[in-house]
C-alpha positions as CSV (number, residue, x, y, z in Angstrom):
1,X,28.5,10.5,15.6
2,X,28.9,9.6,11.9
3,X,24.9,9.2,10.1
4,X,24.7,5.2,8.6
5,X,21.7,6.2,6.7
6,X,20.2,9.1,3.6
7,X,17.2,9.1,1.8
8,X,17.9,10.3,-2.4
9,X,15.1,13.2,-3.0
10,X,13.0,11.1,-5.0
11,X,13.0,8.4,-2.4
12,X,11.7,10.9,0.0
13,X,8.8,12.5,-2.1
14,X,7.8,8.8,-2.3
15,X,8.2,8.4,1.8
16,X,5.7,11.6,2.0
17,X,3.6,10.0,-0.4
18,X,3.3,6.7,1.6
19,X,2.8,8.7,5.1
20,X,0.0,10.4,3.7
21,X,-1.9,7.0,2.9
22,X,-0.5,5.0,5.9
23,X,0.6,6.9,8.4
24,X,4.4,7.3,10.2
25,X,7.0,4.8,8.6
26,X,9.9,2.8,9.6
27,X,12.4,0.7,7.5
28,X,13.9,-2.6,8.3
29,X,16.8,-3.7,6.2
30,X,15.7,-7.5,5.1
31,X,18.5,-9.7,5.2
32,X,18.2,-11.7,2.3
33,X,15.6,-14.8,1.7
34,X,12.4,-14.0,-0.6
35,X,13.0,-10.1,-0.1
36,X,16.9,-10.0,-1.9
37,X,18.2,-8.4,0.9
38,X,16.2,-5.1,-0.2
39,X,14.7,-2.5,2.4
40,X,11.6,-3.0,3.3
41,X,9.2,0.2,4.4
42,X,6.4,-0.8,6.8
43,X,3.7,1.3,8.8
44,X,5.7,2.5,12.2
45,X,5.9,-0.9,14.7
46,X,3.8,-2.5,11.9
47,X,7.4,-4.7,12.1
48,X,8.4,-5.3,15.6
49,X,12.2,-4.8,16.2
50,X,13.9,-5.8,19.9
51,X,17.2,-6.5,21.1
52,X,18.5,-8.4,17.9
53,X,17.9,-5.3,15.9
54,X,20.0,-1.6,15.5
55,X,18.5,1.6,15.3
56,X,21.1,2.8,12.2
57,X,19.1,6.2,12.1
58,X,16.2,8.3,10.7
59,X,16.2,9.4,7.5
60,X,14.8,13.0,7.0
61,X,11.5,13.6,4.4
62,X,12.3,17.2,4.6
63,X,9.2,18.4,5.7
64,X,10.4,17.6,9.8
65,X,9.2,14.1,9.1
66,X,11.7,11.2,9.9
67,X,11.3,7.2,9.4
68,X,13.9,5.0,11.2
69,X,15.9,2.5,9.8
70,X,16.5,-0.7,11.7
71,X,18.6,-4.2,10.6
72,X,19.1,-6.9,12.6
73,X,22.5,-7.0,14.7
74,X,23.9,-9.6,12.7
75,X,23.7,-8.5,9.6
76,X,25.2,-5.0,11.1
77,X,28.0,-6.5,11.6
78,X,28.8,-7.1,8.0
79,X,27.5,-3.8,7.0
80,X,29.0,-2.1,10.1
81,X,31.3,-0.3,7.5
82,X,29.0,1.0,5.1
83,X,27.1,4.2,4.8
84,X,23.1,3.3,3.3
85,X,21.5,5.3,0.8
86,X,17.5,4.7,0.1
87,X,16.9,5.3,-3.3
88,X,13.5,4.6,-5.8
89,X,13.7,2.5,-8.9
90,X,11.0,1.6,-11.4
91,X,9.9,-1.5,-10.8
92,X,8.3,-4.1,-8.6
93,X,10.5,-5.7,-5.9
94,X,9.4,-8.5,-4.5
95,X,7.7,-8.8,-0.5
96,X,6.0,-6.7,1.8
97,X,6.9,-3.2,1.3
98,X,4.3,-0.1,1.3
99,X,5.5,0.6,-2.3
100,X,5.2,-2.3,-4.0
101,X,1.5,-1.7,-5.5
102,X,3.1,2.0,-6.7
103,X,5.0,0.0,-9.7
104,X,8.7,0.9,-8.0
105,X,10.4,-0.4,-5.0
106,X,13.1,0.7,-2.4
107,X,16.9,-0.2,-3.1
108,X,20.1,0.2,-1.0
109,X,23.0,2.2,-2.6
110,X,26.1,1.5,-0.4
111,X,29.4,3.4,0.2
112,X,32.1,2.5,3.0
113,X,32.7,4.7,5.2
114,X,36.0,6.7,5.3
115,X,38.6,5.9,8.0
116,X,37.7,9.1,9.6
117,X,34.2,8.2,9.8
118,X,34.4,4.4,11.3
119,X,36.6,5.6,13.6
């Protein structure tokens, strides 16, 4: 099975960072409105995901620590293609997210996934 989801190193030094002040993680892909389609990192089931969303994966902290990254079925099935990378930028996005009051916030770098890999 092909992984959907990576975490850049700098993006997971700030994942360890967060767990340490709130606990275990999880990620839900917004899809658009006030958050700008940006991914949002909340305290594990602190956002409750059901039968509309898709477990894409967990991204490893490389410490053993993994966060999951969910997005709602519909929206997977534009992004159904595409391999997600969680990266760190300096400054504030706007929403919910744990890293918001750190002065940077989460962002999605996107590839599509080879033939190989869709298939």
């Amino acid at each position: 099975m092909v992984e959907r989801v990576a975490v850049t190193p700098a993006a997971a030094e700030l994942l360890r960072s967060l767990r340490a002040q709130h606990g275990e993680l999880m990620f839900h892909q917004s899809g658009g409105c006030c958050d700008g389609s940006s991914p949002m990192c909340y305290p594990a089931g602190e956002f409750l995901t059901g039968d509309v969303d898709v477990h894409l994966g967990d991204l490893d902290l490389g410490d053993g620590g993994l966060v999951p990254v969910w997005m709602t079925r519909a929206q997977y099935e534009y992004w159904k293609h595409t391999h997600l990378t969680i990266d760190v930028v300096a400054g504030r996005g706007a929403g919910f997210s744990l890293e918001a009051p750190e002065g940077v916030r989460f962002l999605i770098r996107s590839r599509v996934l080879s033939d190989d890999e869709y298939a």
